[in-house]
TIBA-253700 format. One record per residue (C-alpha): residue in one letter; x, y, z. Coordinates in pm, 1 decimal. Example, Ala and Ser with C-alpha at 12.3 -4.5 7.8 and 13.67 -1.06 7.14 Angstrom:
<recs>
(rec 'a'; (1230.0; -450.0; 780.0))
(rec 's'; (1367.0; -106.0; 714.0))
</recs>
This chain:
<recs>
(rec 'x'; (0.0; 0.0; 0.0))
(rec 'x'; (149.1; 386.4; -92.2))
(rec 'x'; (127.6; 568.8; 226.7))
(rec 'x'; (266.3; 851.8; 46.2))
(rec 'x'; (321.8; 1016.9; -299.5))
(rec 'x'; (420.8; 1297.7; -496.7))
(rec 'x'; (282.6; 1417.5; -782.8))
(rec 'x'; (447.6; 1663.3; -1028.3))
(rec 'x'; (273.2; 1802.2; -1367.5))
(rec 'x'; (487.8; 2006.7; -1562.9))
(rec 'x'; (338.7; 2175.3; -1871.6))
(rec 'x'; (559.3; 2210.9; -2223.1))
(rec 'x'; (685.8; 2634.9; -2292.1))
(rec 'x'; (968.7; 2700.9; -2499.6))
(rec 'x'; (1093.8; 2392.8; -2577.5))
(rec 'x'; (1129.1; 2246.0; -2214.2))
(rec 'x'; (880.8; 2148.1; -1927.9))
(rec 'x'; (791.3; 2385.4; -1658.6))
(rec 'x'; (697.7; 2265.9; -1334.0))
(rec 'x'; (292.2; 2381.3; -1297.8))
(rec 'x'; (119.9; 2209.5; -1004.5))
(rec 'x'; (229.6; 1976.7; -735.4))
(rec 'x'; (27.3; 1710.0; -564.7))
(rec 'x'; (145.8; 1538.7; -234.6))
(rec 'x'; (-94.7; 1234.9; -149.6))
(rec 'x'; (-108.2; 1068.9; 183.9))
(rec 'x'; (-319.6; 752.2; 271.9))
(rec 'x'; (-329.0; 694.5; 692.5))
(rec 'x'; (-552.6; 478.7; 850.9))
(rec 'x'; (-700.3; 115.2; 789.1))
(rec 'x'; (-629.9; -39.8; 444.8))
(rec 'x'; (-889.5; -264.2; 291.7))
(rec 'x'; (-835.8; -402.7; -55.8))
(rec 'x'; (-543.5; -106.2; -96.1))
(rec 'x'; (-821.5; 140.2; 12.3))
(rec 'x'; (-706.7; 391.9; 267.9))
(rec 'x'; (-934.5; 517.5; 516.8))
(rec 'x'; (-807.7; 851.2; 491.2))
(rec 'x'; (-694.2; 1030.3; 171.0))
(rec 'x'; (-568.9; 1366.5; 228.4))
(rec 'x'; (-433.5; 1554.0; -151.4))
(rec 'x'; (-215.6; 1887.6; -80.0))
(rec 'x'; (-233.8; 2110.0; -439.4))
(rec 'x'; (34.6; 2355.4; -489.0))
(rec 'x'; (60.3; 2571.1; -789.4))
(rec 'x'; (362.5; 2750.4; -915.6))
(rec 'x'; (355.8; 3144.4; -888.7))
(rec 'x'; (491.6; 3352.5; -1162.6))
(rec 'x'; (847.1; 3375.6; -935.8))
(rec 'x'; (840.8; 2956.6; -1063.0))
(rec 'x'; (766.4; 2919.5; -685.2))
(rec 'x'; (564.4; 2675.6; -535.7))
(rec 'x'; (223.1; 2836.4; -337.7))
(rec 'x'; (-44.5; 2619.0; -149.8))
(rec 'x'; (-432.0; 2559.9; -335.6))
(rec 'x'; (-607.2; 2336.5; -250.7))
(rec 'x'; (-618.1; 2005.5; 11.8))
(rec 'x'; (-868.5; 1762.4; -27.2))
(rec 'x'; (-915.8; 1528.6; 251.8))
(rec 'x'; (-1109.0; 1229.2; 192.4))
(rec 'x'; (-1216.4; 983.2; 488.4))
(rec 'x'; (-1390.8; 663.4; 416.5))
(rec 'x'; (-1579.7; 570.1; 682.3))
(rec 'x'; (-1765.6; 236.9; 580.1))
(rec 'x'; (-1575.5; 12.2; 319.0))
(rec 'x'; (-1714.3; -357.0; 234.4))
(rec 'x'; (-1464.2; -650.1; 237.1))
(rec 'x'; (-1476.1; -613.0; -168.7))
(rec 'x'; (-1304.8; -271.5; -106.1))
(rec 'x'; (-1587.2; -125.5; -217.9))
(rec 'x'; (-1690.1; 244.8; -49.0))
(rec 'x'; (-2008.2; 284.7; 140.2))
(rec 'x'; (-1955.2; 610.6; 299.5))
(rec 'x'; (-1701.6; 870.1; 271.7))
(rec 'x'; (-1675.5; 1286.6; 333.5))
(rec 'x'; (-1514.8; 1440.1; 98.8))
(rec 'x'; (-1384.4; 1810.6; 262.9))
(rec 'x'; (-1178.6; 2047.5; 39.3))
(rec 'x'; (-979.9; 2336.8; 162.7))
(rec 'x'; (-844.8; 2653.1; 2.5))
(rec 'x'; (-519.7; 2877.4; 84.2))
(rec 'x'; (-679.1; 3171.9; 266.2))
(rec 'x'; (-274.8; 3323.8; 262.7))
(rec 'x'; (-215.9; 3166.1; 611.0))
(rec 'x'; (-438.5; 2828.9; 671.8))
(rec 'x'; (-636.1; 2585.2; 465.0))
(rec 'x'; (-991.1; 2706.1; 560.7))
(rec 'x'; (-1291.5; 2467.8; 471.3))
(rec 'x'; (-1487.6; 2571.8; 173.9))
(rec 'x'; (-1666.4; 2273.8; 106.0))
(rec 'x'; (-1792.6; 1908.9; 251.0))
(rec 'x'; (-1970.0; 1657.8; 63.7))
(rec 'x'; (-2103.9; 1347.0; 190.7))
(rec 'x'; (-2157.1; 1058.1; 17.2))
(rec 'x'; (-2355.3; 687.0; 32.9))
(rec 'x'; (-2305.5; 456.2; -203.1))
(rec 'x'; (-2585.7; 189.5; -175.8))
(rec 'x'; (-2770.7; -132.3; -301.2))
(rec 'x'; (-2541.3; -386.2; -553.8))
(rec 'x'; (-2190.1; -330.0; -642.8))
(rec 'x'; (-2107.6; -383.6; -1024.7))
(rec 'x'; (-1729.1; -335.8; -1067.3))
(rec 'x'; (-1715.5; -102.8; -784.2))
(rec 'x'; (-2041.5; 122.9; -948.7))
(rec 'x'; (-2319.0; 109.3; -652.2))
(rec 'x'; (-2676.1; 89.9; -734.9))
(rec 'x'; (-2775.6; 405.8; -562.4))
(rec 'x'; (-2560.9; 716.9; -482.3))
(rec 'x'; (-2637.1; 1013.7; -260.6))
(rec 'x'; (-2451.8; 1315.2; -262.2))
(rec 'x'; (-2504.8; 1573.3; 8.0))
(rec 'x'; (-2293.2; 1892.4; -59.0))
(rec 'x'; (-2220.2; 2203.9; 165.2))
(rec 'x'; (-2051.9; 2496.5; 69.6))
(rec 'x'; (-1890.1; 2807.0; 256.3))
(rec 'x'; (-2141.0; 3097.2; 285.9))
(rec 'x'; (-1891.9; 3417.0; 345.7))
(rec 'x'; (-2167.1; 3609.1; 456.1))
(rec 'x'; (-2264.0; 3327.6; 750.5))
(rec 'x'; (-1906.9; 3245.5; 787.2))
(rec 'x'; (-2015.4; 2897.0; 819.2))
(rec 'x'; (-2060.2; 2585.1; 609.5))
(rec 'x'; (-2439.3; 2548.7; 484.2))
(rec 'x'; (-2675.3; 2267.3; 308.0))
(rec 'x'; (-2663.0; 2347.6; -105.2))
(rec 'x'; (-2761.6; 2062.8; -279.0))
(rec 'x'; (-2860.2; 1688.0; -255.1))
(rec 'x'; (-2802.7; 1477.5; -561.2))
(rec 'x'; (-2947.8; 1137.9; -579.7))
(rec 'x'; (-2791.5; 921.2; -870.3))
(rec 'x'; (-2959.7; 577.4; -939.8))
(rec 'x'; (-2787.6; 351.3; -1220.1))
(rec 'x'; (-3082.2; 130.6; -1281.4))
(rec 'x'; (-2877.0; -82.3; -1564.3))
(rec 'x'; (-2513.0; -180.4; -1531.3))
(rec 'x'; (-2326.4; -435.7; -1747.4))
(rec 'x'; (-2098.8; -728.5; -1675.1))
(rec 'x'; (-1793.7; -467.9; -1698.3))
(rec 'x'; (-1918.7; -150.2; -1473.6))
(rec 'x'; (-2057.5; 32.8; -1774.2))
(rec 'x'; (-2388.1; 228.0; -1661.5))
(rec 'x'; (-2647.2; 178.0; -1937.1))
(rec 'x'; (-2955.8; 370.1; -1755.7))
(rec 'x'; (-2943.5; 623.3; -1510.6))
(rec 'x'; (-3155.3; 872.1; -1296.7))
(rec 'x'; (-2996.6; 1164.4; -1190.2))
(rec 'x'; (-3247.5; 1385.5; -944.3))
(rec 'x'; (-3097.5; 1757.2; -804.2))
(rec 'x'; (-3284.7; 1913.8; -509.4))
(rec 'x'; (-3149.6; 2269.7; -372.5))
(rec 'x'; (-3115.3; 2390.2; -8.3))
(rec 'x'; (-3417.6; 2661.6; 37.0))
(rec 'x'; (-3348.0; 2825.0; 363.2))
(rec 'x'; (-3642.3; 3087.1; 315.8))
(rec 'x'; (-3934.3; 2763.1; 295.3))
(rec 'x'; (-4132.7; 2775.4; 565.7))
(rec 'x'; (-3957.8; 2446.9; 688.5))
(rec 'x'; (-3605.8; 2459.3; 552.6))
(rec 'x'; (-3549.6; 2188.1; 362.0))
(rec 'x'; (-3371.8; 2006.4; 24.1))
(rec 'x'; (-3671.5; 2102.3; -250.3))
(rec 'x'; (-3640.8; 1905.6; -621.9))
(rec 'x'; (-3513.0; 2090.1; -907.3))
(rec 'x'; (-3393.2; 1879.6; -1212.7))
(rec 'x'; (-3403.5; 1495.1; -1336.5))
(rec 'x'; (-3196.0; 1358.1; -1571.3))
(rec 'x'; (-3248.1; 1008.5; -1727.0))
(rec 'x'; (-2940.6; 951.9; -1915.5))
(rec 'x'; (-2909.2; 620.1; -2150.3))
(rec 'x'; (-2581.2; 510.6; -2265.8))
(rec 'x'; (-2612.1; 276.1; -2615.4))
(rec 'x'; (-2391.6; 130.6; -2832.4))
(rec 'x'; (-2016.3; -10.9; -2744.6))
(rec 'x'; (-1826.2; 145.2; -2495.8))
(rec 'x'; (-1461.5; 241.0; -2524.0))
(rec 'x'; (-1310.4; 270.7; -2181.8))
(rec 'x'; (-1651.3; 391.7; -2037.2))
(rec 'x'; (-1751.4; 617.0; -2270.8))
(rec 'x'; (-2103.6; 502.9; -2464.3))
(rec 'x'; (-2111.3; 541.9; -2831.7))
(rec 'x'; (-2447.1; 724.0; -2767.9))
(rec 'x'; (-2564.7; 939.3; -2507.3))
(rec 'x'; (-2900.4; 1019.9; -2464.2))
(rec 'x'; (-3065.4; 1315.2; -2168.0))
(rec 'x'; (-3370.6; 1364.4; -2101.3))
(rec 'x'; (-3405.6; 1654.3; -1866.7))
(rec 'x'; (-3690.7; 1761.4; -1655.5))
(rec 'x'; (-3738.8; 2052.7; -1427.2))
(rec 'x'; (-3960.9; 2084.5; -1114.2))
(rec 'x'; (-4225.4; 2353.4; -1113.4))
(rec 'x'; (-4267.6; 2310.5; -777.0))
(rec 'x'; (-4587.1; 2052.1; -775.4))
(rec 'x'; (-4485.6; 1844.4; -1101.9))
(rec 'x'; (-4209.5; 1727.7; -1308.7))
(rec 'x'; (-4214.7; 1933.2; -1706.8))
(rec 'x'; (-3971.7; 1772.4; -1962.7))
(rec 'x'; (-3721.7; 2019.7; -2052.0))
(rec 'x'; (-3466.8; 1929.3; -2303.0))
(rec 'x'; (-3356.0; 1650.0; -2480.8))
(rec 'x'; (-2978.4; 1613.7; -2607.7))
</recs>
């Protein structure tokens, strides 16, 4: 198991590569199936001095993996370089539930918080509910339902209220997970119904 890596991307300018972002990965914690139960990624980007400066950090903790190594729960948190700290500007928590097919869950919920200046606080922003309701032998999702709600903090109750559905087919071969055809179907919420929207 890699407890620890780094990461260097350079990018191609006058006829030489230039160093452009650094990524130092650490995995701590439990291992299951070369899972780590914490993930933290530290970003740095280089400044026009060619000097390394902190981004980003992304810490990842997976709280619930199976014995197949595959993730049922995890919080995603990501950070950004304030000039002196890695503040918190956004937390995502997500289920993965029902079968496993090469690691792609049935059903996946995706609760998101951002960083609301204003509140100085993290608040609820969006719930997205992802169910793959057809997945081949080899992990490729054939049929999916996507389903958005947003946060509305002025409701009466508070509370995650729909927004948009997507019901996305994939046809045709598929060349390292990509479908030969992709069909959408998007709907939006009017606030008692579901109104197709667009088709692409």
């Amino acid at each position: 198991n890699v407890l620890e890596q780094t990461v260097t991307t350079s990018v191609w300018e006058n006829g030489k590569p230039v160093p452009d972002e650094i990524r130092t990965i650490k995995n701590s914690g439990k291992f299951t199936k070369g899972i780590a139960e914490t993930v933290t990624v530290t970003t740095q980007t280089y400044d026009t001095a060619g000097k390394p400066v902190n981004d980003s950090e992304v810490v990842t903790n997976n709280k619930n993996i199976d014995r197949k190594g595959n993730v049922l729960e995890q919080t995603v948190t990501t950070s950004v370089w304030d000039g002196a700290k890695f503040a918190a500007d956004e937390i995502k928590e997500i289920k993965n539930e029902g079968k496993f097919t090469k690691g792609v869950a049935e059903k996946v919920t995706v609760k998101t918080q951002t960083y609301d200046a204003f509140a100085e606080k993290l608040v609820d922003d969006s719930l997205v509910v992802t169910e793959n309701k057809s997945i081949d032998a080899r992990g490729n999702v054939q049929s999916q339902k996507i389903t958005t709600s947003v946060w509305n903090a002025e409701a009466k109750v508070p509370g995650f209220e729909p927004d948009e559905s997507k019901l996305i087919t994939n046809e045709g071969p598929f060349k390292k997970g990509v479908a030969k055809k992709v069909t959408t179907d998007t709907l939006s919420y009017d606030g008692t119904t579901w109104l197709m929207d667009s088709r692409t």
